[in-house]
C-alpha positions in Angstrom: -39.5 -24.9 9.1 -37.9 -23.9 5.8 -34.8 -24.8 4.3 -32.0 -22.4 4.7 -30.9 -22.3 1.1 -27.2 -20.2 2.5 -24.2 -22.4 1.4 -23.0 -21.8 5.4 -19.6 -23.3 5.1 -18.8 -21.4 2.2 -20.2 -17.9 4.5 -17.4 -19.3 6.8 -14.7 -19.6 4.7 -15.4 -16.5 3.3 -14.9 -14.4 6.4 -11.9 -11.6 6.1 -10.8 -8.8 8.2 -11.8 -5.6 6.9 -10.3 -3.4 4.2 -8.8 -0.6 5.7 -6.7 2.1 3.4 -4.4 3.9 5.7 -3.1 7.6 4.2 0.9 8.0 5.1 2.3 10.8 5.5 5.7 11.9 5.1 7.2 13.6 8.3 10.4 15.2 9.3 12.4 13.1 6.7 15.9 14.6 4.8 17.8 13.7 2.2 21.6 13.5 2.1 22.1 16.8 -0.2 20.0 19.0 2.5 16.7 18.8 0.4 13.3 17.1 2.2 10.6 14.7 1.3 7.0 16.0 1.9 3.5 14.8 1.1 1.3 11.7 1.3 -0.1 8.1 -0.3 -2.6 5.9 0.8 -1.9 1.8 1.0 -4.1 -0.7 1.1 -2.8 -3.9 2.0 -5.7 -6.4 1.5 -6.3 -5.0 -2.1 -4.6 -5.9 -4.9 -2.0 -9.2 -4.0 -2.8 -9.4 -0.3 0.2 -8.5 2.1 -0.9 -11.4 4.4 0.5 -13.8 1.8 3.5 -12.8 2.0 4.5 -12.2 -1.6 6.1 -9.3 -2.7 5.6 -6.6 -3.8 1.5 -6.7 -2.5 -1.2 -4.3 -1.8 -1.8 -1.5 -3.8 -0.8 2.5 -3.6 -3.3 5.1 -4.8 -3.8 9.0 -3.9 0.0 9.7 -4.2 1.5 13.5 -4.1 4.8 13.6 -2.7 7.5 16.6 -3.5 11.3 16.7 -3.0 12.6 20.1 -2.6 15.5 21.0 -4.2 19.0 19.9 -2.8 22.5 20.3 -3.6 22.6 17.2 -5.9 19.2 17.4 -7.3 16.5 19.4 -8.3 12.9 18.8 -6.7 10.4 16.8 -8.3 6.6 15.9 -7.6 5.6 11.8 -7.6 1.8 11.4 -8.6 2.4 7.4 -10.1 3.5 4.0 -9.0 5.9 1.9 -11.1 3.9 -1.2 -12.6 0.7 0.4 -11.5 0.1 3.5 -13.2 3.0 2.8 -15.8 2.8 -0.9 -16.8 5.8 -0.7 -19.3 8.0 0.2 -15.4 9.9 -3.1 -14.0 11.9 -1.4 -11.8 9.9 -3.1 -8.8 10.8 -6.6 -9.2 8.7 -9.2 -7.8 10.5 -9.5 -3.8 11.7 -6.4 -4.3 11.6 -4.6 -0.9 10.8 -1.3 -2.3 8.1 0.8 -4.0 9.0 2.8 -6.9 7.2 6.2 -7.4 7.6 8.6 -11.0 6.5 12.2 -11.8 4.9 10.7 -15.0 3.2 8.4 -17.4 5.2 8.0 -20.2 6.5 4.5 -21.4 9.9 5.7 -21.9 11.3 7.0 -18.2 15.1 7.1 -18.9 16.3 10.2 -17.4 13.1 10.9 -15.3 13.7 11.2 -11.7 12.3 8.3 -9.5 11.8 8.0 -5.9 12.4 5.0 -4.0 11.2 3.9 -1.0 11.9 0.9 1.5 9.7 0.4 4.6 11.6 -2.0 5.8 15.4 -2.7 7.0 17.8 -5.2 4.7 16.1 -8.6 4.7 12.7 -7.7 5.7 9.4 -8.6 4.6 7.7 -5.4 2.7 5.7 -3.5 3.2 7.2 -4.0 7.3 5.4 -1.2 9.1 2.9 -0.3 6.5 -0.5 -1.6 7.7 -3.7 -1.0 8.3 -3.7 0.1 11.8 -1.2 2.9 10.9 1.7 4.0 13.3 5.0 5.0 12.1 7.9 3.5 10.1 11.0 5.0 10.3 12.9 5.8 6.9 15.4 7.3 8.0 18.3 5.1 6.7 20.3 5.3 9.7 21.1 1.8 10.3 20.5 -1.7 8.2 17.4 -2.5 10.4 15.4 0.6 9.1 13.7 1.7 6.2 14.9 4.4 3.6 14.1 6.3 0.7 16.4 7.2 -2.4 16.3 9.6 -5.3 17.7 9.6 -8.7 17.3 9.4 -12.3 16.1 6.1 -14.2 19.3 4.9 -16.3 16.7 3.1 -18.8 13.4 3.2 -20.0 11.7 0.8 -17.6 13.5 2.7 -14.6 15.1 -0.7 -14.1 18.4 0.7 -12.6 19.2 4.3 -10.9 21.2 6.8 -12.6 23.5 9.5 -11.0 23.0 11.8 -9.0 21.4 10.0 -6.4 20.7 10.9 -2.9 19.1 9.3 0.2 17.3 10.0 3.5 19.5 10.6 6.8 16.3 11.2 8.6 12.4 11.1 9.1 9.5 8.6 9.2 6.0 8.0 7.5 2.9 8.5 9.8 0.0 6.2 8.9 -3.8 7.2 10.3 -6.9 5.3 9.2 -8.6 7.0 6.1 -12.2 5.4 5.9 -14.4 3.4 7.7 -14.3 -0.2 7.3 -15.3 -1.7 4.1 -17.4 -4.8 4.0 -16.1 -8.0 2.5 -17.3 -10.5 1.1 -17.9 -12.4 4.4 -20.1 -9.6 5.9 -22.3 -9.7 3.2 -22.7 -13.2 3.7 -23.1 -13.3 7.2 -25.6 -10.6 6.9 -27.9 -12.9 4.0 -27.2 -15.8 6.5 -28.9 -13.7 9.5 -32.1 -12.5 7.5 -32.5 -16.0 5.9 -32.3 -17.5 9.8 -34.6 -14.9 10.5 -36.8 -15.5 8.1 -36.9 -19.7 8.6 -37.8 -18.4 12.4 -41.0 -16.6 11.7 -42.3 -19.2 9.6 -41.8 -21.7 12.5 -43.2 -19.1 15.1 -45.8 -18.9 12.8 -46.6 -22.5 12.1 -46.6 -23.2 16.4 -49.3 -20.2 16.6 -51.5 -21.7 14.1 
């Protein structure tokens, strides 16, 4: 029989659940000045830092076009990038920060751009709470301390460190989350997958060998 030359405790180690972007979408959610939040994003948990760690903030945002209509405080805006992640020079998500910080633009210099905040999880919690990748629905409506929220305003400095006036915040709504690919394979799959045809392999050599 042939040596199976498959480091199998490392296959084993390896193994991970699957990757699995969820898209969000915005539903049903208001804003304190009369004016709605509308759109989507799509999260992946397991990429970037991995939200089973429990750091924070972790996993990565990508695909993002949301709008806010215009209210009596402020005037609507559309959020294509992700503070940190599509504009490095941004701190304004702080590592354990509870929130995510979306911006209309790419420029290093964001004071007096609008911003839009959003926290999936009540005061205290663990981000991103609800946003996982078996979808559901987290509620951001703001309505108590144990929900999540989302807030508006202007950046009061460059790295949109700090809000600026006016500011206004959901009184109602939730994000919907639905599965937006199939599984991707890990690293473990492949492995177990190289495991199986080198098995396979050692097997019809030895099948072989008893014929003969």
């Amino acid at each position: 029989m042939i040596p199976v030359r498959i480091p199998v405790t490392l296959c084993l180690l390896a193994i991970t659940a699957y990757a699995t972007p969820t898209k969000w979408v915005f539903s049903g959610v208001l804003l304190s000045d009369g004016a709605t939040i509308n759109g989507s994003f799509v999260f992946d948990p397991d990429a970037g830092v991995r939200c089973s760690t429990g750091a924070s903030p972790c996993g990565t945002y990508s695909s993002v076009n949301i709008t806010t209509t215009t209210g009596g405080s402020r005037t609507g805006a559309t959020y294509t990038r992700v503070c940190g992640t599509d504009v490095p020079s941004c701190s304004g998500v702080t590592p354990d920060s509870t929130a995510v910080l979306f911006l209309t633009s790419t420029a290093t210099n964001q004071s007096g751009l609008p911003a839009l905040a959003l926290f999936f999880t009540g005061a205290g919690g663990a981000p991103p709470a609800g946003l996982t990748n078996s979808g559901g629905s987290v509620d951001i409506s703001n309505s108590s301390l144990s929900v999540g929220a989302a807030q508006e305003a202007g950046c009061a400095d460059s790295a949109c460190a700090a809000p600026s006036a006016p500011s206004r915040t959901s009184t109602a709504g939730v994000v919907i989350g639905s599965i937006v690919s199939a599984p991707i394979p890990t690293l473990s799959d492949w492995c177990m997958a190289a495991l199986g045809i080198a098995l396979a392999a050692a097997g019809f050599v030895r099948l072989r060998r008893t014929a003969a």
